[in-house]
C-alpha positions in Angstrom: -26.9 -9.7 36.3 -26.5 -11.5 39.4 -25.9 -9.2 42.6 -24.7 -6.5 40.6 -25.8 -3.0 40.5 -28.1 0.2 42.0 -30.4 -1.0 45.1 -28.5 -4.5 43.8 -25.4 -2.6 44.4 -26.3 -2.3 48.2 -26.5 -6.1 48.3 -22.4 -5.5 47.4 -21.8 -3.9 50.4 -23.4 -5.9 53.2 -20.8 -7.3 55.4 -21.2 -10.4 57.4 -22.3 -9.6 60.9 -19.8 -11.6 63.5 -18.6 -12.2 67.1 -15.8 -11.8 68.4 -13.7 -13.3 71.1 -13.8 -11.1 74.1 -11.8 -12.5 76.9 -9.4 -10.7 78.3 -5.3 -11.0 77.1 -3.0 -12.3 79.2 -0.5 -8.7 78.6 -1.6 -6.0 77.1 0.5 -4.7 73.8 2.2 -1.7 74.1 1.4 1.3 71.8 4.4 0.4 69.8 2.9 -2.8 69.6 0.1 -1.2 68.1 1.3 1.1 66.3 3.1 -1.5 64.6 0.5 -3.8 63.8 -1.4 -0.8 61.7 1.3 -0.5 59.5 1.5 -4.2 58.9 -2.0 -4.1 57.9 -0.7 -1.8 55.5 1.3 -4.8 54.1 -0.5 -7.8 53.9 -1.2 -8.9 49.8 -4.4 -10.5 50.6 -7.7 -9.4 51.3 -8.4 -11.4 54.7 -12.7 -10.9 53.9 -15.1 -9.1 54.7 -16.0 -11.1 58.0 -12.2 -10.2 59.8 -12.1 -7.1 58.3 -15.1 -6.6 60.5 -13.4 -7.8 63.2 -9.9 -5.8 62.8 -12.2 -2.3 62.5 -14.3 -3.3 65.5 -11.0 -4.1 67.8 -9.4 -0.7 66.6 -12.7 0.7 67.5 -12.7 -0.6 70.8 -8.4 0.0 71.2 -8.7 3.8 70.3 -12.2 4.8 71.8 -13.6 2.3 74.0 -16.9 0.7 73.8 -19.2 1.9 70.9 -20.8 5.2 71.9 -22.6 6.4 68.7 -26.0 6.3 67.2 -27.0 3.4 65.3 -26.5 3.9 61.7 -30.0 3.9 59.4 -30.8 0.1 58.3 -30.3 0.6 54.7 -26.5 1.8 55.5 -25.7 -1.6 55.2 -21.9 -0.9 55.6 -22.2 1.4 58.1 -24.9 -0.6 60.5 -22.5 -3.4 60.1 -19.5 -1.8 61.3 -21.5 -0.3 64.1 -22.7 -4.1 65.0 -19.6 -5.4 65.5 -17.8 -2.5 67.6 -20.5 -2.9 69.7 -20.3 -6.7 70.4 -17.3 -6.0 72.1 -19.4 -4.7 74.5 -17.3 -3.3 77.7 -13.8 -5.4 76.6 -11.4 -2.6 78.2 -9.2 -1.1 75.4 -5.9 -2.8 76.7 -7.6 -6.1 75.4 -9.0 -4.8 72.7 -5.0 -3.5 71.3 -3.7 -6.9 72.2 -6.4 -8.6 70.4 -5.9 -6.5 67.7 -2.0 -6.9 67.0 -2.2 -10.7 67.8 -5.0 -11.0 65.1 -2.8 -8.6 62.5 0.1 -10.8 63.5 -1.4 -14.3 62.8 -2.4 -12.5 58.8 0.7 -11.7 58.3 2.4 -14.5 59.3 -0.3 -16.8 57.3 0.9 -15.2 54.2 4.5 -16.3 54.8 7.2 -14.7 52.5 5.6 -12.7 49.4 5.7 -15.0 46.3 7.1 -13.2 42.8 4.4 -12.6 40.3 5.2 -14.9 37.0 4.4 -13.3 33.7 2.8 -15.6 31.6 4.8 -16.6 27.9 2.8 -14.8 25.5 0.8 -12.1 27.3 -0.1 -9.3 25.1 -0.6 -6.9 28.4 -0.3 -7.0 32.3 -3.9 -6.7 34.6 -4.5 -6.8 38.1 -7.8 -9.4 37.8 -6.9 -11.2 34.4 -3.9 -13.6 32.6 -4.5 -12.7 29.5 -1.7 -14.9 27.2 -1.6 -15.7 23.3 -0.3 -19.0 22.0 -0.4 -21.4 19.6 -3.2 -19.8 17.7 -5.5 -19.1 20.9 -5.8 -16.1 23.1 -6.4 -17.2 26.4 -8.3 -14.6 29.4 -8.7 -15.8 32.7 -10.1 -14.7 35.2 -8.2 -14.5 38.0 -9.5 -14.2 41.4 -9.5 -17.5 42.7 -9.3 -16.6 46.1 -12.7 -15.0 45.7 -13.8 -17.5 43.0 -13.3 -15.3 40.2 -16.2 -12.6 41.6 -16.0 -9.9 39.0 -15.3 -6.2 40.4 -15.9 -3.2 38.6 -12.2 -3.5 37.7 -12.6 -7.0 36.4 -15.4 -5.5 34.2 -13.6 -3.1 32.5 -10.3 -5.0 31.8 -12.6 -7.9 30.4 -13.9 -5.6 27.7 -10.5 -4.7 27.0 -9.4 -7.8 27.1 -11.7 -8.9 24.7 -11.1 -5.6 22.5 -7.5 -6.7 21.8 -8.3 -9.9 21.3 -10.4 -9.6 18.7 -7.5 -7.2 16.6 -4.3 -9.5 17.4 -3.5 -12.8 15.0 -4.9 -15.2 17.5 -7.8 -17.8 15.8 -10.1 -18.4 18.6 -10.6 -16.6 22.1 -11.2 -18.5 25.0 -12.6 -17.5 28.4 -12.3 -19.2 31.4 -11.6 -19.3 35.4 -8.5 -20.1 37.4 -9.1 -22.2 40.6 -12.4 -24.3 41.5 -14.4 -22.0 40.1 -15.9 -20.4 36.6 -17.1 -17.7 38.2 -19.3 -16.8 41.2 -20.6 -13.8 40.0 -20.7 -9.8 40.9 -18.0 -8.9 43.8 -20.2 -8.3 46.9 -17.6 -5.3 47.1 -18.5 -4.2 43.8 -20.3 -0.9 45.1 -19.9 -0.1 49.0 -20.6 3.7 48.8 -23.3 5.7 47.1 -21.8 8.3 44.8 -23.0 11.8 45.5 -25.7 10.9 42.7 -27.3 9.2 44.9 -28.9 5.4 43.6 -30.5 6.8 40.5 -27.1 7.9 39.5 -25.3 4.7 40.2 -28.3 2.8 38.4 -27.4 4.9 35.6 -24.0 4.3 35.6 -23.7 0.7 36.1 -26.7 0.1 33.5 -24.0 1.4 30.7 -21.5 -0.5 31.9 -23.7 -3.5 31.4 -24.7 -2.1 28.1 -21.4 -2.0 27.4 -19.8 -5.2 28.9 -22.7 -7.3 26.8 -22.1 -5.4 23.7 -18.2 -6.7 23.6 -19.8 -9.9 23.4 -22.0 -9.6 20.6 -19.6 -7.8 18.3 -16.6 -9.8 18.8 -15.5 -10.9 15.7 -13.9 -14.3 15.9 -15.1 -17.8 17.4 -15.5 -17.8 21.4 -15.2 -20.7 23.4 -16.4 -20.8 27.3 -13.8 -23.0 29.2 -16.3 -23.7 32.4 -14.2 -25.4 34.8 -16.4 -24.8 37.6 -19.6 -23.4 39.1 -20.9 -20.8 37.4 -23.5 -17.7 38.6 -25.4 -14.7 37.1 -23.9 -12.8 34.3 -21.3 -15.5 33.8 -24.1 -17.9 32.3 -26.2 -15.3 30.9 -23.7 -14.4 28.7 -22.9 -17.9 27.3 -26.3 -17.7 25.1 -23.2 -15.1 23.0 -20.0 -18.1 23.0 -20.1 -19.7 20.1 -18.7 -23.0 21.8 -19.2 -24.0 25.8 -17.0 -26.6 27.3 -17.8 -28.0 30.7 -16.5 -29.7 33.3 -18.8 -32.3 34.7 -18.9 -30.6 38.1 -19.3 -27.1 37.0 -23.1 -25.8 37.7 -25.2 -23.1 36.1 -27.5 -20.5 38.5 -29.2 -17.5 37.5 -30.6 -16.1 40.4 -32.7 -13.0 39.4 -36.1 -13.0 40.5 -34.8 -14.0 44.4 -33.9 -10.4 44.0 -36.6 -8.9 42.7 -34.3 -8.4 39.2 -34.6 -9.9 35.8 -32.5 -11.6 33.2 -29.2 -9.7 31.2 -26.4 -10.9 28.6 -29.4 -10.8 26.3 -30.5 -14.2 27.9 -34.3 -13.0 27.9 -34.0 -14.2 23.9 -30.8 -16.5 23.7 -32.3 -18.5 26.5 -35.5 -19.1 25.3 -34.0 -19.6 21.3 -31.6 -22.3 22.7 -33.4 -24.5 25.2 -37.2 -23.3 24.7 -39.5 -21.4 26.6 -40.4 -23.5 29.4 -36.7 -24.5 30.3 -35.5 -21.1 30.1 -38.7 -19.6 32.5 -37.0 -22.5 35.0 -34.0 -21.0 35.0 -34.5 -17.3 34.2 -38.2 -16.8 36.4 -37.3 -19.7 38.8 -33.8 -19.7 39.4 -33.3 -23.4 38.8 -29.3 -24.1 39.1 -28.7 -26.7 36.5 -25.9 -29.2 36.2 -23.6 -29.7 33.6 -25.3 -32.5 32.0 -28.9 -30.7 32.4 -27.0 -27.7 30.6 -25.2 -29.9 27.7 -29.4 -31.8 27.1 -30.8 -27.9 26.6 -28.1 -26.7 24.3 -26.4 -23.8 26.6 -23.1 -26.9 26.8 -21.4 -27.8 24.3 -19.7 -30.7 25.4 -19.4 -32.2 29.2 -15.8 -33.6 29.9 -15.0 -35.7 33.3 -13.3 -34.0 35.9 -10.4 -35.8 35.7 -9.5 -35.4 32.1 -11.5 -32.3 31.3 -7.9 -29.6 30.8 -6.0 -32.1 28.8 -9.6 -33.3 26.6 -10.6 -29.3 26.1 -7.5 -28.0 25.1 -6.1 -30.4 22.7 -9.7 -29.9 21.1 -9.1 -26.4 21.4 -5.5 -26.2 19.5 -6.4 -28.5 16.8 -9.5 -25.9 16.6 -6.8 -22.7 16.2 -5.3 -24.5 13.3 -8.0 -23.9 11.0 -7.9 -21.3 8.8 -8.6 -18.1 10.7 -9.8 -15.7 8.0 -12.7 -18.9 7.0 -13.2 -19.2 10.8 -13.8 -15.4 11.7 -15.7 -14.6 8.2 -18.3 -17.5 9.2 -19.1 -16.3 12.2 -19.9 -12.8 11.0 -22.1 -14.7 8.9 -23.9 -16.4 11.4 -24.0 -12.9 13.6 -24.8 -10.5 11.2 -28.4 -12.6 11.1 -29.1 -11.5 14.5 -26.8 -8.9 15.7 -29.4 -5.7 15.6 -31.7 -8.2 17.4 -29.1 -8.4 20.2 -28.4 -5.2 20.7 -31.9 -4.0 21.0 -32.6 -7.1 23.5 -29.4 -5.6 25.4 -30.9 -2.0 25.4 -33.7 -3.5 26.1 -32.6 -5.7 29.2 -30.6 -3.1 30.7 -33.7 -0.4 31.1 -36.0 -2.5 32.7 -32.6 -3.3 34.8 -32.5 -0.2 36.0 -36.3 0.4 37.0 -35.9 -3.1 38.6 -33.1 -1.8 40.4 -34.9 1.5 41.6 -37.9 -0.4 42.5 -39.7 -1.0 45.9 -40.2 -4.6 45.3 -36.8 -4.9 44.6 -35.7 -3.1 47.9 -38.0 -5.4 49.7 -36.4 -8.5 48.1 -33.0 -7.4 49.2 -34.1 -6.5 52.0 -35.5 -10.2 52.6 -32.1 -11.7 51.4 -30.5 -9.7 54.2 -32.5 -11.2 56.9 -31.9 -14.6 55.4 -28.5 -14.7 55.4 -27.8 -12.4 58.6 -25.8 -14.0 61.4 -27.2 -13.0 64.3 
């Protein structure tokens, strides 16, 4: 599973190292100013990123306390080292600047946002989630994930409404269940957010705990009981292809792109791709993509059998779905029954390849080799 999990995890909680501007304000804000800008913080509906978040912690830093005056965190307290990096950019900016700096930057998020917009609730949802829009209609349960903003990057939280998501799904009188992203992208993967802070476990425990939620997550896939179309109407990364090998239809936009990028991270393949894979596009092909991270194209996927069907841009929505509603109106009970068929062939296999996957996850994830790999992605992407 891309980025996700354990030693992985700690790739989830690097933040972007940045600058920031240091000259000094025209007028300093008062402490009322100040004072006031915290509390709009408080307010804003958007997460502004990791990268000004950075910035708003070093500036309060620097407003409260003055220039950074404590020990460099340990280089594997990713969070920690990078919160210390950017207080102590600001170097000797004098703490009036620094509170003026920070209320005109709070001041400039809020007013970006503009008035807050009403949430619609979509015709036809069986429940409400914070990451999903989960609606049924005309035959077809729609969930979509629904983080455009971060390109539908899957949280813990994302995780666990997706399994019950597709839990209720699979009980209501919908026909088919279809997945797919909202925005420009499928979806980009784990949440770099996913898992800031250790638990008191320390990383065994949290490789533990997030190799059963994988376990678990996978499993929802292979027992499902009716037909499962991918809608891929964009990029997609990680455990977002991996799990496709388990859809029992893939549609795809010809600009949507399919990356598993394991072995850059000293990892290896989940979603039981290590034997869907392999079965659908051959051993060679799949070693490409699963061993040598090749990204493939839509077309590239559609010739090895992980697409279904590649649509043009233009017309893909109007071309998939009216595919997809004449598909709802056959019978259901035929429709559902078939599949088990199909399943029930292979379904023990699955679940041993997914208990399978997910232990040598979690040694890969307590590993050296895959510390160093992280380790070496973190000096590649650093800003310094």
């Amino acid at each position: 599973m891309n980025r996700i999990f354990s030693l992985r995890f700690l790739r989830f909680s690097r933040i972007p190292r940045v600058r920031l501007h240091t000259a000094g304000a025209l007028m300093a804000a008062s402490v009322e100013d100040f004072n006031q800008a915290k509390v709009q913080l408080g307010t804003l509906k958007k997460d502004p990123g990791n990268e000004l978040k950075l910035k708003i912690y070093a500036l309060f830093k620097q407003a409260t306390q003055g220039p950074c005056n404590t020990p460099k965190p340990g280089m594997l307290d990713f969070v920690n080292k990078a919160k210390w990096d950017a207080w102590k950019s600001l170097g000797a900016l004098p703490q009036d600047d620094a509170r003026q700096q920070y209320v005109d930057l709070i001041s400039s998020l809020v007013a970006a946002e503009g008035p807050p917009a009403a949430e619609a609730s979509p015709t036809g949802s069986e429940k409400a989630f914070q990451t999903l829009q989960v609606t049924t209609e005309d035959g077809i349960t729609t969930i979509r994930l629904n983080r455009p903003q971060k390109k539908n990057a899957i949280t813990v939280e994302m995780y666990n409404e997706l399994m019950e998501a597709l839990d209720l799904a699979g009980k209501n009188d919908s026909v088919i269940t279809v997945l797919t992203g909202s925005g420009d992208y499928y979806c980009s993967g784990n949440d770099l957010n996913n898992f800031s802070k250790i638990p008191e476990g320390g990383v065994e425990k949290m490789a533990k705990d997030s190799g059963e939620l994988l376990r678990r997550y996978v499993k929802a896939y292979i027992d499902f009981p009716k037909p499962l179309a991918a809608v891929v109407n964009g990029p997609a990364v990680g455990i977002s292809v991996t799990v496709l090998g388990l859809f029992d239809i893939v549609y795809a936009t010809e600009c949507a792109t399919f990356h598993t990028p394991f072995s850059n991270l000293g990892q290896s393949p989940e979603g039981c791709s290590s034997y869907t894979f392999p079965k659908i596009m051959g051993a060679a092909k799949a070693s490409e993509m699963l061993l040598f991270n090749k990204k493939l194209t839509a077309t590239q996927a559609c010739e090895l059998g992980l697409v279904t069907e590649v649509f043009p841009d233009s017309t893909f929505q109007s071309e998939v779905w009216t595919r997809l509603k004449a598909y709802s109106k056959l019978p259901p009970n035929s429709l559902a029954l078939s599949k088990q068929l199909m399943r029930q062939v292979e379904k023990d296999k699955l679940h041993a390849v997914n208990d399978a996957e997910v232990e040598r996850l979690v040694e890969r994830w307590l590993s050296d080799e895959c510390m160093q790999a992280i380790m070496s992605f973190f000096q590649g992407k650093a800003k310094l």
